[in-house]
C-alpha positions, 0 to 999 in steps of 0.5 A: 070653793065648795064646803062641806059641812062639819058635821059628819053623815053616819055611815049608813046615811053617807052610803045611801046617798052615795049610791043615790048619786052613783045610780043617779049619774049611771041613769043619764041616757046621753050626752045632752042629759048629762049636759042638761044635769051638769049646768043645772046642778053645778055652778060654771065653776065646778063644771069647769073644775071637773073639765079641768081634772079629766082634760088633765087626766087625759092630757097626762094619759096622752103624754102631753108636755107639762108645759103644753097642759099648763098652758092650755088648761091654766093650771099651776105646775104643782097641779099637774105634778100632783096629777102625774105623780097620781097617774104614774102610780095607776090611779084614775085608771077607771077615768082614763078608761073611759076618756079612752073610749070616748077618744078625747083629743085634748 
């Protein structure tokens, strides 16, 4: 499981690094450099955490079963429903958007 600190970053030091990080994933030309940054800046695990959310997000969005999504993706049903619960009430909205671009077919 990732950890963070306790130590709480300031707010001006916080907001830096996180524009640092939006700009620095909004740079990422392809999908062979997103690729190349994904397996090289996270372990398989989180890569495979991130996949998991926007499959499940998708998968949501494309209203597939809960028992399809959980068979597929081997998420718990608390995890889906805690997803559903987010999608129905217009999160990820900025998410499902571009999975709709892209024409995911999970």
């Amino acid at each position: 499981m990732s950890q963070v600190s306790r130590h709480e970053l300031s707010n001006g030091v916080e907001q830096n690094i996180n524009n640092v990080l939006y700009y620095f994933f909004g740079s990422l030309k392809n999908k062979s450099e997103a690729k190349d940054v994904l397996e090289e800046f996270f372990t398989p695990t989180e890569v495979e955490m991130l996949s998991k959310r926007l499959a499940l997000i998708g998968m949501i969005s494309q209203e597939k079963s809960f028992s399809e999504i959980i068979r597929r993706l081997k998420v718990s049903p608390s995890t889906v429903g805690r997803f559903t619960k987010v999608v129905d009430r217009g999160g990820y909205e900025g998410v499902r958007s571009m999975i709709l671009r892209c024409r995911a077919d999970f």
